[in-house]
DRENDO-1510 file (C-alpha; in Angstrom, 1 decimal, always signed):
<recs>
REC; n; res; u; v; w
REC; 1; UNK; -18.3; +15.9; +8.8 .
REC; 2; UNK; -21.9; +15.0; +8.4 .
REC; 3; UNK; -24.3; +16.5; +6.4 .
REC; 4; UNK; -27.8; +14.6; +5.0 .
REC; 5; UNK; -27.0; +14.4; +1.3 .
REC; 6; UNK; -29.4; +12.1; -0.2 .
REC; 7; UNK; -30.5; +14.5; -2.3 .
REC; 8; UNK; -27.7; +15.5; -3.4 .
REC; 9; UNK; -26.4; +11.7; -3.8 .
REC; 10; UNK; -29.0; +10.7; -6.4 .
REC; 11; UNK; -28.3; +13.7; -8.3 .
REC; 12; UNK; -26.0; +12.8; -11.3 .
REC; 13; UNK; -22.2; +14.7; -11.4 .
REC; 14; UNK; -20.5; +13.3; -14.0 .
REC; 15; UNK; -20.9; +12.5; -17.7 .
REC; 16; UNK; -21.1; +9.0; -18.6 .
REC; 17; UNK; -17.7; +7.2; -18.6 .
REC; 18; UNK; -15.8; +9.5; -15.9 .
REC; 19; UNK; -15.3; +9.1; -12.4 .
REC; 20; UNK; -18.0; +9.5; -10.3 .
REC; 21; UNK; -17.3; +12.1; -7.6 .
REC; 22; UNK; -17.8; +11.4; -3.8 .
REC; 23; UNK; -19.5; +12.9; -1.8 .
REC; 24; UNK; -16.1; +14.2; +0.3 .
REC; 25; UNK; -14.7; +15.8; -3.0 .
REC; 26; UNK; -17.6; +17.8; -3.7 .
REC; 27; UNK; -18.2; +18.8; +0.1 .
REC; 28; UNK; -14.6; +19.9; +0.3 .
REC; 29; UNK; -14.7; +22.3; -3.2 .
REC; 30; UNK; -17.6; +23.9; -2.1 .
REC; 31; UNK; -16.2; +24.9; +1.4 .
REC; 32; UNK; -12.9; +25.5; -0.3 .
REC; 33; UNK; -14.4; +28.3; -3.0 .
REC; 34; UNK; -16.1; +29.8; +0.2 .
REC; 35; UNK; -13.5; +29.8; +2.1 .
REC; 36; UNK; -11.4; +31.9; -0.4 .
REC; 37; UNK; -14.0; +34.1; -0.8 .
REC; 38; UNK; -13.9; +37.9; +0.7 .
REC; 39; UNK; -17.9; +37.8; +1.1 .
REC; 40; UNK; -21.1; +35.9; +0.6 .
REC; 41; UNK; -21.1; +34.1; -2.7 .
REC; 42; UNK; -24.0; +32.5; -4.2 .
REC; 43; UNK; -24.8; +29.4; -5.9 .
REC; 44; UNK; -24.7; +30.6; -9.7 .
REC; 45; UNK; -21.4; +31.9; -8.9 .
REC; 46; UNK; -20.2; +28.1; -6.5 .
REC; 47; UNK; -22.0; +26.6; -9.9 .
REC; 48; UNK; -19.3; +27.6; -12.0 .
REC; 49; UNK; -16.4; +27.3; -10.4 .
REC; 50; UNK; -17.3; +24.1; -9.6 .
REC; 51; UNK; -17.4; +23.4; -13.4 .
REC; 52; UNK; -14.2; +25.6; -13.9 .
REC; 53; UNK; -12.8; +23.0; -11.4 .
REC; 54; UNK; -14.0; +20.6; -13.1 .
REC; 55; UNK; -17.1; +19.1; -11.1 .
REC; 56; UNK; -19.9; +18.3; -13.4 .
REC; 57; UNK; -23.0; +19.2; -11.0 .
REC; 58; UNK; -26.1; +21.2; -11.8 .
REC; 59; UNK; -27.1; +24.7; -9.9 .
REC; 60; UNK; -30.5; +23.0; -8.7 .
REC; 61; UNK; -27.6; +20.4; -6.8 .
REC; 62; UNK; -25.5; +23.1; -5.5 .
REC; 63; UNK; -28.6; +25.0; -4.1 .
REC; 64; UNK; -29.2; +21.6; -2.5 .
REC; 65; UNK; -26.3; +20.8; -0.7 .
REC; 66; UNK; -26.1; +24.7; +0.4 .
REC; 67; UNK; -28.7; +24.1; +2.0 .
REC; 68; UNK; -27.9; +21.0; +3.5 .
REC; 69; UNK; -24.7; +22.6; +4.7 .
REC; 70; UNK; -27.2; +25.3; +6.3 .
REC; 71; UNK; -29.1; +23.1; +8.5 .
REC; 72; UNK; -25.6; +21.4; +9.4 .
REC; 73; UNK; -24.5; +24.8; +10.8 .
REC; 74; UNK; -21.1; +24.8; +8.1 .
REC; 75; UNK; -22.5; +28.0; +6.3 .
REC; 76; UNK; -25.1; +30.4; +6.7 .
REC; 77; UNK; -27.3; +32.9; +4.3 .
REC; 78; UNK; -26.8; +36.2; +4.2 .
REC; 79; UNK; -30.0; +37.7; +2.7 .
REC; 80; UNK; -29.9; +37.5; -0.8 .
REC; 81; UNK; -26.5; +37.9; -1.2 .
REC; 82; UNK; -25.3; +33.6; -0.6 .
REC; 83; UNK; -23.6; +31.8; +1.6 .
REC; 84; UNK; -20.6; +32.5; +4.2 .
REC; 85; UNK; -18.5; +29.6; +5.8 .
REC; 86; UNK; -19.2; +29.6; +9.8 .
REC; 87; UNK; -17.0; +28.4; +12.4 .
REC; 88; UNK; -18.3; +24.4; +12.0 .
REC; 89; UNK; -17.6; +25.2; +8.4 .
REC; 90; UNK; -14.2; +26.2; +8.6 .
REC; 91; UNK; -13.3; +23.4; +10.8 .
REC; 92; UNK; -15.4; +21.0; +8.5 .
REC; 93; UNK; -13.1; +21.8; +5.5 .
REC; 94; UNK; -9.3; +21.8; +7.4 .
REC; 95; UNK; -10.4; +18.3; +8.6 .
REC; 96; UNK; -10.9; +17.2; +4.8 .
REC; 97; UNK; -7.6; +19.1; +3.7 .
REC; 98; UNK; -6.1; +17.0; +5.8 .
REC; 99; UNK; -8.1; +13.8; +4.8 .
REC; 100; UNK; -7.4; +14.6; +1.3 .
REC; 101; UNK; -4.0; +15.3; +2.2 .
REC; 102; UNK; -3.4; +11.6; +3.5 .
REC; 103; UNK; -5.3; +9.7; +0.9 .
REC; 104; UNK; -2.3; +11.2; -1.7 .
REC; 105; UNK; +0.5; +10.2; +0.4 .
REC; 106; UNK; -1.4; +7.0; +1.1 .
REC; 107; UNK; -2.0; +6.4; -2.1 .
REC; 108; UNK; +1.9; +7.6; -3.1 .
REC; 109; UNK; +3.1; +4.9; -0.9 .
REC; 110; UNK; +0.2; +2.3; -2.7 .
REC; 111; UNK; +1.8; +3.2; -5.7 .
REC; 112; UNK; +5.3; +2.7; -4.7 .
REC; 113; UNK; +5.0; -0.4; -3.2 .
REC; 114; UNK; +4.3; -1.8; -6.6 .
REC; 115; UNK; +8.0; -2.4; -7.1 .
REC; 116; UNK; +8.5; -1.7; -10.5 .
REC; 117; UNK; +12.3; -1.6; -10.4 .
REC; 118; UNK; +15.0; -3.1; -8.6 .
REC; 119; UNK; +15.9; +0.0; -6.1 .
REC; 120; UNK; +12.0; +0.1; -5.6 .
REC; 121; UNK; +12.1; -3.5; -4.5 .
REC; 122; UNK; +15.2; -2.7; -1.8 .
REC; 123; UNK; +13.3; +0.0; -0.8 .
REC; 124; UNK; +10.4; -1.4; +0.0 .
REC; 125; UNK; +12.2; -4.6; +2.0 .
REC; 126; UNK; +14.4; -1.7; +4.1 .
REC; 127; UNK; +11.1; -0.5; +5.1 .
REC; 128; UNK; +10.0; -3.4; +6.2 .
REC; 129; UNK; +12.8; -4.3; +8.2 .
REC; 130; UNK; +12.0; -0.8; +10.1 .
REC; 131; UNK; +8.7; -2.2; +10.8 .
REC; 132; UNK; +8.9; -5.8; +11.4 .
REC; 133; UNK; +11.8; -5.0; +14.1 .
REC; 134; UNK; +9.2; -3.4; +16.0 .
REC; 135; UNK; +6.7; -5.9; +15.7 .
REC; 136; UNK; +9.2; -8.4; +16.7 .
REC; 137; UNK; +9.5; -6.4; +19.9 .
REC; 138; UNK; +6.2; -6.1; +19.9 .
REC; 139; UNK; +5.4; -9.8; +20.1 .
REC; 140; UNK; +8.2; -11.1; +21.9 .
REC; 141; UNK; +6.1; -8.7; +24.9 .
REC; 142; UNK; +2.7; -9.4; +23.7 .
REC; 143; UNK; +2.3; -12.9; +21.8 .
REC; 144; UNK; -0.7; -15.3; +23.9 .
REC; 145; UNK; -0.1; -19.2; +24.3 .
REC; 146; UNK; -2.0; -19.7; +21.8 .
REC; 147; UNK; -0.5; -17.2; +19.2 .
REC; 148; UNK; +3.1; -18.7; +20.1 .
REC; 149; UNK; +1.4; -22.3; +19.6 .
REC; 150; UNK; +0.1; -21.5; +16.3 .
REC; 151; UNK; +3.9; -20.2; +15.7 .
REC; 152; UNK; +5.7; -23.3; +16.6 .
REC; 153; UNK; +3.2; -25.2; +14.4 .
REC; 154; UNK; +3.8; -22.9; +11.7 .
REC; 155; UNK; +7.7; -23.8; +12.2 .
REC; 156; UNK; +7.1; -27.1; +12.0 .
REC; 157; UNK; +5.1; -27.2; +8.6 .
REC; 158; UNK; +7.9; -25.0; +7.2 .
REC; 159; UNK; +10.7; -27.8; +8.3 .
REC; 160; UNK; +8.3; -30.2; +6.1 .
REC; 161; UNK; +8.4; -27.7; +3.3 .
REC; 162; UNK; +4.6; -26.3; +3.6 .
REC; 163; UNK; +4.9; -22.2; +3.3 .
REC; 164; UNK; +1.5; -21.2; +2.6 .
REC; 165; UNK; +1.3; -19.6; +5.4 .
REC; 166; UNK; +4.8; -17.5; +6.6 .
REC; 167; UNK; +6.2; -16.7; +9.8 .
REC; 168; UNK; +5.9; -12.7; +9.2 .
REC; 169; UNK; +2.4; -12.9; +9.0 .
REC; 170; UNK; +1.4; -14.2; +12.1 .
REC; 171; UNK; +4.1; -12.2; +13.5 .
REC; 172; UNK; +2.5; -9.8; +12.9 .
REC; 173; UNK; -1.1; -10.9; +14.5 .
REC; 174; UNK; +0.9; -11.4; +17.6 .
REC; 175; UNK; +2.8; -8.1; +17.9 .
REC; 176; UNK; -0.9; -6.7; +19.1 .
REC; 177; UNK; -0.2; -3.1; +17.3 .
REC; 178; UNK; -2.8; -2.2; +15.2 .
REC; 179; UNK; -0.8; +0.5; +13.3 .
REC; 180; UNK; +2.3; -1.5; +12.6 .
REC; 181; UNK; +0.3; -4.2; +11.7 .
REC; 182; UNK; -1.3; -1.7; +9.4 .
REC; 183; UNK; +1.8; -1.0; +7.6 .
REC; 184; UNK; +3.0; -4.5; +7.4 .
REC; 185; UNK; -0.4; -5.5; +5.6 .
REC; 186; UNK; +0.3; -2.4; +2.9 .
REC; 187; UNK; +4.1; -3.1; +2.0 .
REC; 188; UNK; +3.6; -6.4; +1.9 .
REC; 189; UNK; +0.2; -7.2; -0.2 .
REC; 190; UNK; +2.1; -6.9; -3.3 .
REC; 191; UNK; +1.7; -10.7; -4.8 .
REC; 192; UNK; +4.5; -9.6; -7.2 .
REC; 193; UNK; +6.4; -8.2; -4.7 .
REC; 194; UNK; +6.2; -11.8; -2.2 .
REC; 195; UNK; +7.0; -13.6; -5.1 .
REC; 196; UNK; +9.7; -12.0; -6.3 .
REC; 197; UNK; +11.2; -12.6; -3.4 .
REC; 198; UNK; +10.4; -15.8; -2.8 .
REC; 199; UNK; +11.6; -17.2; -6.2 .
REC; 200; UNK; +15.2; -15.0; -5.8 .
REC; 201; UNK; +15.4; -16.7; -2.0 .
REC; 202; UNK; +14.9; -20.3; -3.4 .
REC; 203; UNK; +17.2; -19.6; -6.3 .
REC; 204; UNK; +20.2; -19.4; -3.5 .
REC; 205; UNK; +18.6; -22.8; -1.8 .
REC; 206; UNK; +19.0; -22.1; +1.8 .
REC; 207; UNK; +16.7; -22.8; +4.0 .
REC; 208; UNK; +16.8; -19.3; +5.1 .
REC; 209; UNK; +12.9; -19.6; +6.5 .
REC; 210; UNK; +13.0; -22.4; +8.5 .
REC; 211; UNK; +16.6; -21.3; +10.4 .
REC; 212; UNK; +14.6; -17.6; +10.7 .
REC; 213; UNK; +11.7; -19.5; +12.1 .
REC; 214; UNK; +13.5; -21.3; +14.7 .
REC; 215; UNK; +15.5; -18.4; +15.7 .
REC; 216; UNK; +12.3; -16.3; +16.1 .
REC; 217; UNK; +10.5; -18.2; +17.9 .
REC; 218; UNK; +13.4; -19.1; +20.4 .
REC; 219; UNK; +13.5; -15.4; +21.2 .
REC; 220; UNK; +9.4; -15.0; +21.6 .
REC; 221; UNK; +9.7; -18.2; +23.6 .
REC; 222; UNK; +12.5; -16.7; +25.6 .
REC; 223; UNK; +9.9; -13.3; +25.5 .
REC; 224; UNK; +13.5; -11.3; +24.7 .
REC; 225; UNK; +12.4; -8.7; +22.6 .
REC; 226; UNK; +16.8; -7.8; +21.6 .
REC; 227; UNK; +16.6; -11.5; +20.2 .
REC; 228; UNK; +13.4; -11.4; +18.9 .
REC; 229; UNK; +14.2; -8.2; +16.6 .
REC; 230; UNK; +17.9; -9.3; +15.7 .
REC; 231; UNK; +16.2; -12.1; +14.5 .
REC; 232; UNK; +14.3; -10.2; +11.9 .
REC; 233; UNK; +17.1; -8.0; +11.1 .
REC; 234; UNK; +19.6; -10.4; +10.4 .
REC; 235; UNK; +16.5; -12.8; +8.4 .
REC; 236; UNK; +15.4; -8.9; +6.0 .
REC; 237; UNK; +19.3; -8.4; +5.9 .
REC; 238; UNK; +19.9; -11.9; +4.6 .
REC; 239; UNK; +16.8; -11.2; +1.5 .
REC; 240; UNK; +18.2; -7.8; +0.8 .
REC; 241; UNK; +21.3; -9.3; -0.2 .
REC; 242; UNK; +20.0; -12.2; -2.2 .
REC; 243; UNK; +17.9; -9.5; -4.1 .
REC; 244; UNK; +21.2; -8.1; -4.9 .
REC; 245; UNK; +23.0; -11.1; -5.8 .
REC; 246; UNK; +20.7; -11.6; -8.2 .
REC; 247; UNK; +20.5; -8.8; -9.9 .
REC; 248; UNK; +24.0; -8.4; -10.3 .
REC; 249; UNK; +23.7; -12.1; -11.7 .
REC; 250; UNK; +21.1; -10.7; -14.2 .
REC; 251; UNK; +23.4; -7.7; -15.6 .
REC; 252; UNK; +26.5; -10.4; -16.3 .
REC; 253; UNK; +24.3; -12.4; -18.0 .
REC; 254; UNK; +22.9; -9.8; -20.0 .
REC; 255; UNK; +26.3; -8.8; -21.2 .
REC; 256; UNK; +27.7; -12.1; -21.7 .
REC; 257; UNK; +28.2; -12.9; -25.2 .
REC; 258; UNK; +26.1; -15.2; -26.7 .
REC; 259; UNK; +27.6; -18.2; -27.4 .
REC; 260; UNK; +28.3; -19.3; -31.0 .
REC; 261; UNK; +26.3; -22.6; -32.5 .
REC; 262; UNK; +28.5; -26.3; -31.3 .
REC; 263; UNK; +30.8; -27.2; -34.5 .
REC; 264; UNK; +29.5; -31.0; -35.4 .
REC; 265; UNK; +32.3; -33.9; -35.1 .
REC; 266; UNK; +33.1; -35.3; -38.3 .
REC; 267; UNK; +31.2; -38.4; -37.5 .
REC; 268; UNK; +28.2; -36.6; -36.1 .
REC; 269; UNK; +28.3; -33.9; -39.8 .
REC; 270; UNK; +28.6; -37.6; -41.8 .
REC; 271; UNK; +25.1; -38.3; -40.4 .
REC; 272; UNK; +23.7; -35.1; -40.3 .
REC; 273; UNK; +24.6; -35.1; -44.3 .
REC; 274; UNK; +22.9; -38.4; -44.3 .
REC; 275; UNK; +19.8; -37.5; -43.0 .
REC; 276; UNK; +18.9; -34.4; -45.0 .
REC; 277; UNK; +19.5; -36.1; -48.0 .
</recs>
């Protein structure tokens, strides 16, 4: 949908120290009070039910962006009566349902991903095993030379102990998907998240990256895309239990009693005595 707003853009629509509305919110409650109306409505009556909804914009702004919308073709004036939705309109506003309706479950998932809690955490590494199986399958098809280079030199700096750079990301480069490598980016650019991991997978000391590396990169070498995906499975399955392990480590200690103060030797008491006085 566009519509010439700068008009309506400079025109303030909320009071100082709230969220400034966009220009997509505002478009979409207009269209949506005209839509559910029976006949022409006009802009005293948009005006405040805009502010009933809770959008802070003057009836000089409305009149604007009506306006606007006319010349876009999304409504038209009946007389003196207002505005009606046309065809364009209608269309207009189930495209930004449906925009609106994906930035919530985006930003669900956003939210999610934050791992707050231990379940959350196993969630969120079972969903990237769903997605980084693909993108193993993916690569093993599509990696170049050069990606499959850069992988066997990231294997090698790993063997060294350099992990600035891991495996699953370039993976991911190489897999050539845009959408999967979408979703890889968003569950895993949670620093708290990577590190969480990280510090639970060094805790067991295995060199669990460096024997995933090799195995990976024998299978994209090999371009089998069955190797190349159990590879990641058996790698995610491997963290998923660490994260376990540890957290069942964290619930004994937490119940373990704490343990009462050393009793001094006799020796060790004489010079304890000795020193205070």
């Amino acid at each position: 949908m566009t519509v010439a707003l700068r008009r309506y853009d400079s025109a303030p629509m909320t009071a100082p120290g709230e969220e400034r509305l966009t220009r997509r919110d505002v478009s979409a409650a207009v269209l949506e009070i005209l839509s559910r109306s029976s006949g022409p409505v006009g802009s005293s009556v948009i005006h405040e039910r805009l502010l009933g909804w809770g959008h802070r914009l003057s009836e000089p702004t409305v009149g604007r962006l009506l306006r606007d919308f006319d010349r876009g073709g999304y409504t038209t004036r009946r007389s003196n009566m207002g505005r009606v939705l046309t065809a364009k309109g209608r269309t207009a506003l189930a495209s930004l349902r449906r925009n609106a309706e994906r930035d919530e479950t985006v930003g669900r998932v956003v939210q999610y991903l934050r791992a707050d809690t231990k379940d959350q955490l196993l969630d969120v590494l079972i969903a990237r095993r769903g997605v980084e199986r693909e993108l193993a399958r993916a690569a093993a098809k599509n990696a170049s030379a050069r990606e499959l280079a850069a992988m066997r030199a990231r294997y090698e700096a790993t063997r060294r102990g350099d992990t600035t750079i891991g495996m699953h990301d370039l993976l991911a480069s190489a897999a050539h998907n845009p959408v999967l490598e979408s979703l890889y980016r968003m569950i895993t650019e949670d620093g708290d998240l990577a590190a969480t991991v990280e510090r639970i997978a060094h805790q067991h000391g295995e060199l669990v990256d460096v024997r995933f590396d090799r195995r990976l990169l024998n299978a994209l070498t090999r371009r089998d895309p069955d190797g190349a995906e159990r590879a990641v499975l058996d790698h995610l399955d491997k963290l998923l239990e660490m994260v376990r392990d540890s957290w069942r480590a964290q619930r004994r200690s937490a119940r373990r009693p704490a343990r009462p103060p050393a009793l001094l030797s006799g020796r060790r008491r004489k010079a304890s005595a000795s020193i205070s006085a």
